[in-house]
N, C-alpha and C positions, 0 to 999 in steps of 0.2 A: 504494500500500500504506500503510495506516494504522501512525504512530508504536505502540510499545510507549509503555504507562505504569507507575507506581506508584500505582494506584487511589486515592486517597483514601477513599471510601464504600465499595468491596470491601475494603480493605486488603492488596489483591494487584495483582501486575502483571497487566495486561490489556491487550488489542488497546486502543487509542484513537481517538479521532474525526478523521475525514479532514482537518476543518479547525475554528477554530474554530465553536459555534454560532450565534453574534452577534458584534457589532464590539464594541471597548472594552475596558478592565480584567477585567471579570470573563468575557468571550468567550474570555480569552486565558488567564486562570488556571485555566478550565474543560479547554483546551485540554489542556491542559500536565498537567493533573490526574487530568481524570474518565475513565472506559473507556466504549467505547462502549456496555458493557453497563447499567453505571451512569448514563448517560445516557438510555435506555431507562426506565428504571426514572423516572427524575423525570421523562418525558414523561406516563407513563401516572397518576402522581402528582399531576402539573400538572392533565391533566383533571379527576380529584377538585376539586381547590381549583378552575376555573375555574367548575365546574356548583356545587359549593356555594354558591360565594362571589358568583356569578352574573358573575363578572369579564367587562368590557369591553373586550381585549387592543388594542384601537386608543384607547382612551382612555389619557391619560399617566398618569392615577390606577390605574389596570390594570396596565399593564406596571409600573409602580414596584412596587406589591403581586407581581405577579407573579417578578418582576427580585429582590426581596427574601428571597422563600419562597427561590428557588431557592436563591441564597447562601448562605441559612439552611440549605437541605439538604447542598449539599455541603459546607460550610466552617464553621456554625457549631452551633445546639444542636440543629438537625434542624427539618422541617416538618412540624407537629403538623397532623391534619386536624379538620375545625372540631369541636367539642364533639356537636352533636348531628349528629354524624355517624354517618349507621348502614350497612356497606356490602352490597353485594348479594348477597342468599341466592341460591346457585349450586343 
């Protein structure tokens, strides 16, 4: 059974993630932090930025960019998606 949290990105408590995402510092502040609903949300977010960005996730220039946005979404001024971004007429 997944932890309760104090969402950070909802601002509500919510179910959280079974465990962390990734190993390290920020695997573990995610942990402790994000809901798994909210977590949801920056995966389907991450796709945007990977097909824009045309991001390489096995390159270390990738994942760092990658690794960065995310931090940036849960923790710091949010992840803007690129300027001529246009999203998809439903």
């Amino acid at each position: 059974m997944a932890q309760t949290v104090q969402c950070i990105k909802l601002n509500r408590e919510a179910e959280g993630l079974e465990k962390p995402p990734f190993k390290g510092p920020l695997g573990e502040r995610i942990f402790k932090n994000v809901s798994a609903t909210a977590w949801r949300m920056w995966l389907e977010h991450s796709k945007m930025l990977i097909n824009e960005y045309r991001l390489d996730l096995t390159s270390e220039s990738g994942q760092r960019l990658w690794m960065t946005e995310c931090e940036n979404y849960f923790f710091g001024e949010g992840s803007a998606a690129p300027v001529e971004y246009v999203p998809e007429q439903k």
